[in-house]
C-alpha positions, -999 to 999 in steps of 0.1 A, spaced: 493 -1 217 498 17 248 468 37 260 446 23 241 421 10 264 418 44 278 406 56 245 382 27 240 367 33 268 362 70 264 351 63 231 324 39 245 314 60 277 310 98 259 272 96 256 264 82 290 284 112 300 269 139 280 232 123 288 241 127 329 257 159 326 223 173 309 206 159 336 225 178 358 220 205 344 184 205 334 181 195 380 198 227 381 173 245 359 143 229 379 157 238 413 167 277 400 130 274 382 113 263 415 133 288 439 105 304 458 101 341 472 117 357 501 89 358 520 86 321 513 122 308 521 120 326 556 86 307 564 99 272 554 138 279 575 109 283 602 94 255 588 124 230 591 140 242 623 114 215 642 141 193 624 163 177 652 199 195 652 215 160 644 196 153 611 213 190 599 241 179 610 244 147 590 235 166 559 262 194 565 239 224 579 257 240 605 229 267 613 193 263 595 191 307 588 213 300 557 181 278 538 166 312 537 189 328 516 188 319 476 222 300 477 214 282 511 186 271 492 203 262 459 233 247 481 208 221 498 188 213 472 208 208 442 243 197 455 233 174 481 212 154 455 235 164 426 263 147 448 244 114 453 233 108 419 270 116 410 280 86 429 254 64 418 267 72 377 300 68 386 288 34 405 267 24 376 295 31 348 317 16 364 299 -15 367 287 -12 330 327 -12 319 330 -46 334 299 -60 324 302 -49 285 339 -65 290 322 -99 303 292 -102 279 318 -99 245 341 -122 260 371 -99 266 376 -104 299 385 -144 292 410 -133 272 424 -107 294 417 -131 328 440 -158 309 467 -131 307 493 -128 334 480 -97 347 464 -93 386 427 -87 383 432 -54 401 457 -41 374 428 -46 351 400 -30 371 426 -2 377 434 4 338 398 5 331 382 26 359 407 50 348 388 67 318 358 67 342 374 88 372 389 109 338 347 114 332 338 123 361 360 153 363 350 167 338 312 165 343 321 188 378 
């Protein structure tokens, strides 16, 4: 049946991806929750601009001003952690599709097939990629 790995693995990965994307979400909540005053956003810009120019740089901060404004503040602190731990769940599914596949003995049966090992990985990293969009 065509497509119907896609399915099984949606079928398999849609509480993983509910569980992360309240995660996100509730990191969102915590960062909004934890947003401090005016006042207190202005002292720590000051705070941070003993941080060399190259360390902003790596992190995407073109000029340090805009961490005392509310969505400077929300921009560094959730997205640039919300991006990581994006990467790591996409890592860490991805991995689990292959190891669920070798631990019930499906990939024998698919390996003995005459089908490249990348056509495989490709067919069922698919659903994942499929996932991740719509957590965004």
């Amino acid at each position: 049946m065509r497509g119907s790995t896609f399915i099984e693995t949606l079928r398999r990965a849609w509480r993983s991806t509910i569980m992360w994307s309240a995660g996100f979400g509730a990191y969102g909540l915590v960062v909004v929750a934890v947003l401090p005053d005016p006042e207190g956003m202005k002292k720590m810009a000051e705070a941070l601009t003993a941080v060399p120019a190259f360390v902003w740089q790596m992190v995407g901060v073109q000029d340090v001003s805009v961490l005392a404004t509310t969505g400077g503040f929300i921009a560094f602190r959730y997205f640039l952690t919300a991006s990581v731990l994006l990467a790591v769940w996409a890592v860490l599914t991805g991995m689990n599709i292959t190891l669920n596949d070798e631990s019930a003995g499906i990939s024998n049966m698919v390996f003995s097939l005459p089908i490249s090992r990348m056509r495989v990985q490709l067919r069922n990293s698919r659903p994942i990629s499929s996932h991740v969009q719509s957590s965004r």
